[in-house]
C-alpha positions, 0 to 999 in steps of 0.5 A, a space after each residue: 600499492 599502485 597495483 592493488 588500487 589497479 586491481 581493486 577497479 578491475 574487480 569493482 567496475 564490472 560490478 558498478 556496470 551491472 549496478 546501473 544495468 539493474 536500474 536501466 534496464 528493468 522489465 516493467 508490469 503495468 497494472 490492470 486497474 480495472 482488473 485489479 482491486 484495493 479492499 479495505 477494512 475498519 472495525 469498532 467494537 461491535 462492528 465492522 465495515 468494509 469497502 473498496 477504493 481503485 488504483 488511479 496507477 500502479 506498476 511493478 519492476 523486475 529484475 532477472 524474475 525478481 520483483 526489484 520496485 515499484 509505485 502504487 498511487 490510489 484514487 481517494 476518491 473513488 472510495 465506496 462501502 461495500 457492506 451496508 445495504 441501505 443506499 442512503 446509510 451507505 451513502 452517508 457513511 462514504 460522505 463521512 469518510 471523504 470528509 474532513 473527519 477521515 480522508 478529506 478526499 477533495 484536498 487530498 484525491 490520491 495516496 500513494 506507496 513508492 517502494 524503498 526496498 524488497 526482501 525475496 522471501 522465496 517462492 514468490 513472496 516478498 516483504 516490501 518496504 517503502 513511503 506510504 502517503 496519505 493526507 500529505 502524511 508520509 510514513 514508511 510501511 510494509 507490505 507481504 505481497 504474493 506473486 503468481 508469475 504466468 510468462 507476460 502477467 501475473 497475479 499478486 495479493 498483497 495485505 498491509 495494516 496501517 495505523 491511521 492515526 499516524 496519517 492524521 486520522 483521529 476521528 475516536 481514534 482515543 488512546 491505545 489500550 496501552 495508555 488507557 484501560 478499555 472499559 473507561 473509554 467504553 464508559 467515557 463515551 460509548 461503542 461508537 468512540 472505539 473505532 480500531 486505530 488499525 486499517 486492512 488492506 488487501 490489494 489484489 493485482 493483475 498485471 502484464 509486462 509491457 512491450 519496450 518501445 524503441 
């Protein structure tokens, strides 16, 4: 019995060492915000908008060419619209959508998505999974993401679809069409009640492996 316990750790410590030396000693790509974009999408019946926001700092972390982690934290406050072209209408939908109503951006400047696990799906696209915060709401979401790998940098597009309800967002969010038929909540209120419970996102990233110090 002795023996194979001896056995059992010779076999598990080179394993357990190359288990920390996966988290130590990752090769880190910090993000190009300015480069780099975050493009979001909401729809009504009847219409849509769409717009951006910026990433305040984001990084990604690789192992052995594997993308292994990683963090995003966006600048909630840098929210704009994009499709309206009448300044002061454009100017009061991003009012609006800083407001309590939708983001309240003055309490809550930053969401963020900190990975939890990654799924290799070959050719350099992976499923990410991890803690997507938004108004101190965190629920877990999964991101599709493509990565274009070029030596030190890289590309990547990721696209994401959230339910806003779940972060406490219930501007005429009404019910799902499960609970309710659609043509009575048009009739309760109008179009302008229907507003998709359903957030686009597309992030696209531009990145470059840093330089480790010593």
């Amino acid at each position: 019995m002795k023996l194979m316990i001896k056995i059992l750790i010779m076999l598990l410590f080179p394993i357990s060492l190359f288990a920390n030396d996966e988290i130590k000693n990752p090769d880190v790509f910090k993000v190009d915000a300015a480069k780099s974009s975050v493009n979001w999408r909401g729809s009504k019946i009847g219409g849509e908008h769409s717009g951006v926001v910026s990433l305040k700092f984001a990084q990604l972390k690789f192992k052995e060419g594997l993308l292994a982690s990683g963090e995003f934290v966006i600048d909630m406050t840098s929210l704009k619209n994009t499709d309206i072209e009448e300044l002061e209408d454009r100017a009061k939908l991003e009012e609006h959508l800083k407001s309590k109503d939708f983001f309240e951006t003055a309490e809550n400047p930053k969401s963020t998505f900190d990975f939890e696990s990654v799924k290799d799906m070959g050719n350099g696209q992976y499923a990410v999974t991890g803690k997507m915060t938004i108004k101190k709401k965190t629920n877990q979401e999964t991101i599709v993401t493509k990565i274009n790998m070029d030596g030190d940098k890289l590309v990547a597009v990721a696209d994401l679809k959230i339910d806003r309800t779940k972060y406490g967002i219930m501007y005429k969010a009404g019910k799902t069409e499960e609970d309710e038929w659609f043509f009575t909540k048009w009739f309760k209120g109008g179009k302008d009640k229907l507003i998709d419970n359903t957030l686009e996102i597309r992030l696209n990233i531009v990145a470059e492996k840093e330089t480790p110090t010593e």
